[in-house]
Each structure stands twice: as C-alpha cells, then as structure tokens.
N, C-alpha and C positions, 0 to 999 in steps of 0.2 A: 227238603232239608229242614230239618227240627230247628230252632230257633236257639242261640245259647241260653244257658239258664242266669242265674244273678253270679255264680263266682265264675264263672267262662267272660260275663261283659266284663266286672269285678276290674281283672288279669290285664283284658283287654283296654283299658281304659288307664291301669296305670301305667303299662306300658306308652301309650299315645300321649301321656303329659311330660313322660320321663325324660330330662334333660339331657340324659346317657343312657346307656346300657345298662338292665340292673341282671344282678345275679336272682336265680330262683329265690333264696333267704329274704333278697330286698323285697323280692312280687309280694310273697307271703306275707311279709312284714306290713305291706299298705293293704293286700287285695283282703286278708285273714286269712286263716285255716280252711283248708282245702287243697287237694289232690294239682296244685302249680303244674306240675309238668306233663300233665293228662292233658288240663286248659290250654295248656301253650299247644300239643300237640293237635287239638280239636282246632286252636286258633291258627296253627300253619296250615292246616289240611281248607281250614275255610279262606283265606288268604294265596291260597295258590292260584297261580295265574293272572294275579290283577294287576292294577299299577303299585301297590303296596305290598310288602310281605312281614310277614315275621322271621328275624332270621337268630343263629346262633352262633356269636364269635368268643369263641373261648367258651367261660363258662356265664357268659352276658348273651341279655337277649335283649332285639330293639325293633321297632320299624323301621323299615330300611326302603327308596324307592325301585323299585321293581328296575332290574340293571337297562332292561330294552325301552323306560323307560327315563333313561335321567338325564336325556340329549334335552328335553323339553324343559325341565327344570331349568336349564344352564344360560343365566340370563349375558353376565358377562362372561366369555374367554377366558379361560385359567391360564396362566404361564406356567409351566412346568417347570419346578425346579430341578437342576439335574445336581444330583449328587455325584462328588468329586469319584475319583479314585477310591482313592483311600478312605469314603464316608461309607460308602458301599463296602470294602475289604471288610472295614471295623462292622458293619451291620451284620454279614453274614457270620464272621466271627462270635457277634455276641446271638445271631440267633443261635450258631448250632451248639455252642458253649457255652452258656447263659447256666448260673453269674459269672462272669469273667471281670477280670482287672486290670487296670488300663497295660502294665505288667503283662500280664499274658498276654493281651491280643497284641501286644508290641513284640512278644516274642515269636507269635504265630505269624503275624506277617514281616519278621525283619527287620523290622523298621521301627524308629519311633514316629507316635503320631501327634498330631499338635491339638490341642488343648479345643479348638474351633471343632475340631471334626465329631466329637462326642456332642459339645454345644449344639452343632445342627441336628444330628439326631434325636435330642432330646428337646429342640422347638418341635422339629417333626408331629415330636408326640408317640416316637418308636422307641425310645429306649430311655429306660428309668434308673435312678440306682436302686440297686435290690441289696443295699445292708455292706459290712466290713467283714472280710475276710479274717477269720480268728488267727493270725498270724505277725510276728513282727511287724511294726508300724502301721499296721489296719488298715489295706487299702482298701479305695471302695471296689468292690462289686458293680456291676451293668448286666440288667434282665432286659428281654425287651418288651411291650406295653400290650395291653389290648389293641390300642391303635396300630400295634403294625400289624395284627393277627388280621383286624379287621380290613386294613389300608389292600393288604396282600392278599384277601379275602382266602385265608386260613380257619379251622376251626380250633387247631391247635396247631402247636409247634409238631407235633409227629407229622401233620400235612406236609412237611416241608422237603425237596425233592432228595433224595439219597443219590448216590456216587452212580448207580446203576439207572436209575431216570437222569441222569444229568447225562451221562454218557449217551441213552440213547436219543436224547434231545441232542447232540452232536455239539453241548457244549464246554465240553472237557478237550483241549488242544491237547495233540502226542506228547507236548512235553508234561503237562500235568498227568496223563495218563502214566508216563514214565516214573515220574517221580512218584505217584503211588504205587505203582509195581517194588520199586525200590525199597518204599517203605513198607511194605508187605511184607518182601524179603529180608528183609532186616531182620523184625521182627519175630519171621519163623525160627530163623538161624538163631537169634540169642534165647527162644523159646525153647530151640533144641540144645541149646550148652547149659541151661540151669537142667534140663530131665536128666 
C-alpha cells in the first residue's frame, strides 16, 4: 500500500481534530484545494476494518469508533432514556414530514402535544427548528438534525423504512394496515370524480 500523500494526511488530520462532523466545503476550507472526496474515499478504503472508521452522516463526515468495537470504550453504563409515546409519534412525524408545525403534527396524530415533548427531542439533539412557515401567524417549523441521522445511523432521510419494509418487518398491526387501505381508497375514488 502507497503511503498518503500531503492532501490525503492534510483531510486526514482535520478530520481527527474536528469537534463535529464537517461538511466536504468545511475539509476544503482547513485541508486547501484539492480533490476532498477522492481523499476521503482513499481514507475510507484505508480505515476499513479497524477500530476506527471514516464514516458519512448526511452530508458530514467524522471518525467514528468501529461499531464491534465501542463495548470497550463504555466505561460507565448509559441509562437509556426511553421516549414517551407521543415523543416517538411527534419524532417519526417530523422525520417523514419535515418541516412540520407543531399544527400539523397535532393534526397527524389527533392529539395535542405538550410543549415538553418537542423540548426533549431537541435536548436529544434530533430535532431543530427549521424557519416560519410563510403563513398567518408564522408558526415555527421542525426538521430533524444531523444527530438523529447519525443517532439512527442513517445517511439520509430517504434511508428511512417505507410502508412496504415496515409491513414486511411485521410492524404495521391490521388495523393500521386497514386504515391505509381506506385511505388509498379514498383517494382513488375522489381521483376518479374530479377525471
């Protein structure tokens, strides 16, 4: 194996100091001019397999500990926090709907939701505001964050499973399977009264 050259370490090095995940634009920015995503590539393919990797969440790139190896790392016990109900409803809402408004996802799930349940997703570090709806009284918007791409180990949101891998992971119960049949039919029908 050839040896990296000076923008291959360059890449390699600012990555390893980087407090976060930087976008290609960021590398460039500290490493200089030169072919970023060639270097990153050269630097995944020499990092495969070890305890360390380079890895891609979204459109950030980081060191990451090699997953078979992060039992070693883990000095104290994490307690796992479990998210409520309705932390998790409002999370999947705003992944698949993202921007949404507090508005909408109180309409998508029925319910209103309390003020706390956004709160925790946003210590989480999953879900951010992403701007005002250009509409009467400007509500906010909710995207959600690199950190949940990363948390969910996503590289984007298209990762995310569709009605047909949920189904065949057997976690769609008859009744929600009903209910979108329903809404399917709906659908055709008032598609076929406006033709």
């Amino acid at each position: 194996m050839t040896p990296p050259d000076e923008f291959v370490r360059a890449v390699e090095a600012v990555l390893f100091a980087a407090a976060e995940p930087l976008t290609v634009e960021a590398i460039r920015a500290h490493a200089g001019e030169g072919d970023v995503r060639a270097a990153l590539a050269r630097l995944t393919g020499d990092y495969a397999g070890r305890g360390i990797g380079i890895v891609r969440r979204g459109d950030r790139w980081h060191f990451e500990t090699a997953a078979n190896m992060a039992h070693l790392l883990r000095r104290d016990r994490e307690e796992p926090r479990k998210l409520s109900r309705a932390g998790i409803e409002t999370l999947a809402i705003i992944a698949y709907h993202e921007p949404v408004t507090r508005a909408e996802i109180e309409a998508i799930r029925g319910v209103q939701i309390s003020k706390g349940t956004l709160d925790v997703l946003m210590e989480a570090g999953w879900v951010r505001p992403a701007g005002r709806r250009e509409v009467p009284g400007r509500p906010l918007m909710f995207a959600t964050t690199p950190g949940f791409l990363a948390h969910f180990g996503l590289e984007s949101r298209r990762d995310l499973p569709g009605i047909a891998d949920l189904k065949a992971a057997g976690l769609l119960d008859p009744v929600d399977l009903a209910m979108m049949e329903a809404d399917t039919a709906l659908e055709v029908a008032k598609a076929a009264e406006t033709d």
